[in-house]
C-alpha positions as CSV (number, residue, x, y, z in Angstrom):
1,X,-0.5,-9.3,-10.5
2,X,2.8,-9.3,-9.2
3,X,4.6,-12.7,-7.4
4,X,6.6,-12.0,-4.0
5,X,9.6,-14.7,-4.5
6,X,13.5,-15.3,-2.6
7,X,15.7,-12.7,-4.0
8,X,17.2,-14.6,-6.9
9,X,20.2,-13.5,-9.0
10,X,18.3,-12.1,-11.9
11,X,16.8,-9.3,-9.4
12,X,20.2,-8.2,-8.1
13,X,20.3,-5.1,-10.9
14,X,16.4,-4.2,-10.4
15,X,17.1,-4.3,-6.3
16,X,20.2,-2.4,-6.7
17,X,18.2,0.3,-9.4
18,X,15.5,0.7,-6.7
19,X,17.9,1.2,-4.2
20,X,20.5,3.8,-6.1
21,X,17.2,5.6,-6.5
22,X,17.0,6.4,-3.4
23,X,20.1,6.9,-2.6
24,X,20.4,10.2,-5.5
25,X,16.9,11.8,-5.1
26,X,15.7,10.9,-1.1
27,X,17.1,11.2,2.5
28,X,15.3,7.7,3.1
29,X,18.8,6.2,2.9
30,X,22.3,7.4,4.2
31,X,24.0,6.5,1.3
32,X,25.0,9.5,-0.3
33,X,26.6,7.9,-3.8
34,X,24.9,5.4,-5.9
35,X,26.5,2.1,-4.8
36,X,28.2,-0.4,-7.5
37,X,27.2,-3.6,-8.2
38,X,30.7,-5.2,-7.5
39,X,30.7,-2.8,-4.0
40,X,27.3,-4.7,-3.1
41,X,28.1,-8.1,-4.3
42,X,28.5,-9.1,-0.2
43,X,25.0,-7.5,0.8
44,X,23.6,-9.9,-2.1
45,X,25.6,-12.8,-0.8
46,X,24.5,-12.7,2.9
47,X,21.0,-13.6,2.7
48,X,21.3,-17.2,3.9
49,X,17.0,-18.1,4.2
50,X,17.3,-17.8,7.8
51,X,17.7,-14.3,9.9
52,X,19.4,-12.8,6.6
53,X,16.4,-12.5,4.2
54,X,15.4,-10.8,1.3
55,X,12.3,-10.5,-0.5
56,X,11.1,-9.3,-3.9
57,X,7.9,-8.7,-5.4
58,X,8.0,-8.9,-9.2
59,X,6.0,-8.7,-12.2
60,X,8.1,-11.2,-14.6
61,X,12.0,-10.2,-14.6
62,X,10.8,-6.1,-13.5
63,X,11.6,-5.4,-9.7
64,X,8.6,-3.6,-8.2
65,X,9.8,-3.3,-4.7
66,X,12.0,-5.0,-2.0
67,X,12.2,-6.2,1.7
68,X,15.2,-7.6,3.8
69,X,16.6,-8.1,7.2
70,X,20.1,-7.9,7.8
71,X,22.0,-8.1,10.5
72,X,21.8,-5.6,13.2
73,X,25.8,-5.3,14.2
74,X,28.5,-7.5,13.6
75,X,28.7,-8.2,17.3
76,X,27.9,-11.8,18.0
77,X,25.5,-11.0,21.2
78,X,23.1,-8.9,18.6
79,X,22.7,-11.8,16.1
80,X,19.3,-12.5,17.2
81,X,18.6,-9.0,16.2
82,X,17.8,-8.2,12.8
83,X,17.2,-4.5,11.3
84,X,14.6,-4.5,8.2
85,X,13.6,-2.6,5.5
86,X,11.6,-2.6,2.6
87,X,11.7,-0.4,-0.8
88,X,9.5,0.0,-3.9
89,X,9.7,1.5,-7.3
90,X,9.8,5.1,-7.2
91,X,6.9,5.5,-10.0
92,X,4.9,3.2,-7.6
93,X,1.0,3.1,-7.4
94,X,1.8,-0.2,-5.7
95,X,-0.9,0.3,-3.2
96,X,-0.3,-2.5,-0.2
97,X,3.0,-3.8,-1.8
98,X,4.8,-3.2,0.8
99,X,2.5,-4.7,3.3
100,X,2.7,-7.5,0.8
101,X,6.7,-7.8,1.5
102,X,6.5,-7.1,5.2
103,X,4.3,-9.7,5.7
104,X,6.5,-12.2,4.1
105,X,9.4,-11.2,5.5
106,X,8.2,-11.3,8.5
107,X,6.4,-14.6,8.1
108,X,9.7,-15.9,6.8
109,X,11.3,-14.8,10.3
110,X,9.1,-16.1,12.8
111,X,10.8,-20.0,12.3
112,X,14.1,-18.5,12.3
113,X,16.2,-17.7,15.8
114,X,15.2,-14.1,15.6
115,X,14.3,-11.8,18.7
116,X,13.8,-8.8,18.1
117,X,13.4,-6.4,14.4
118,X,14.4,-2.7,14.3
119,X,14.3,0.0,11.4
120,X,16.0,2.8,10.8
121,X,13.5,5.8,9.7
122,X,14.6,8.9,8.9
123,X,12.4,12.0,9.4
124,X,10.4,12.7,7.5
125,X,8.5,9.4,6.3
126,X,4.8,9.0,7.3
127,X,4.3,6.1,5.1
128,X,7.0,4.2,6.8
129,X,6.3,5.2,10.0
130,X,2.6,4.0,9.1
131,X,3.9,0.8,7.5
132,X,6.0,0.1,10.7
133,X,3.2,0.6,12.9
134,X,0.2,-1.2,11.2
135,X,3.1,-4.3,12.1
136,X,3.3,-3.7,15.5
137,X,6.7,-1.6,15.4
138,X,7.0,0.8,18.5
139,X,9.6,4.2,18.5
140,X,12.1,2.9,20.8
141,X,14.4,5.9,20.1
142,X,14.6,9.8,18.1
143,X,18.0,10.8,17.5
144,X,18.2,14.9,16.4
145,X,20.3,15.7,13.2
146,X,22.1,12.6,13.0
147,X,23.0,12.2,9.1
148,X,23.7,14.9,6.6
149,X,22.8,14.7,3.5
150,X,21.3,17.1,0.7
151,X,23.2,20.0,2.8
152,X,20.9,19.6,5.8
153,X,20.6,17.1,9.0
154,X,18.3,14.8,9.2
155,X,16.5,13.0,12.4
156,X,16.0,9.6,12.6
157,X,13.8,7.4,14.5
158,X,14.3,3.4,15.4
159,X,11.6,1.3,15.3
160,X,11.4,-2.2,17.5
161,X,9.0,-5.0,17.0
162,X,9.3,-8.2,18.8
163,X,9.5,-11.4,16.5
């Protein structure tokens, strides 16, 4: 059974693994090179406990899966505003472990100043889409062939829930 803890220092290379993953073989992310682990030493160093979170579920020191909200913009007015996201290992078979994330996540959120969650889905993605609206997450938005990646465009949706 796996444990769903803070993001501690010992996940950053499993996180960052999961992530890269989808950067090289998905359109999930807009990323189009695998990031460095000096190049996302800030995104590691923002999550502060309160709006800024991150999640991981683990099974001992192995990274299964991921969820965190960052901040929206950088604008001071949005601060209250968080976009989220969760990812899991690509080999999977982790039925409900994202649920399990969400859940804490979002658990985590509701005694911190936060308004309003949003994520980023790009088309298509019918188990996010389905994991966003089994937690109340409405389509506020469709933009058409936004991001290229893969030599194609790709749509992308933005999901709201209220917090």
């Amino acid at each position: 059974m796996s444990e769903v803890r803070r993001l501690a220092a010992k996940d950053h290379a499993g996180v960052l693994a999961i992530y890269n993953h989808y950067v090289e073989h998905t359109h999930f992310t807009f990323d189009v090179e695998p990031i460095a682990r000096a190049r996302r030493k800030s995104w590691f160093a923002q999550f502060d406990g309160q709006r800024r979170q991150c999640w991981v579920a683990a099974q001992g020191d192995d990274v299964l899966g991921y969820a965190a909200s960052t901040p929206l913009k950088p604008k001071k007015a949005y601060e209250t505003s968080v976009e989220v996201s969760v990812y899991l290992q690509p080999d999977g078979g982790f039925k409900g472990l994202g649920t399990r994330l969400y859940a804490t996540l979002f658990e985590a959120l509701a005694d911190q100043d936060v308004h309003r969650a949003y994520a980023g889905i790009a088309l298509p993605n019918d188990a996010s889409i389905a994991l966003h609206e089994k937690f109340g997450f409405a389509k506020v938005s469709h933009m058409s062939e936004v991001g290229r990646k893969f030599d194609r465009y790709w749509d992308v949706e933005w999901w709201e829930k209220s917090i």
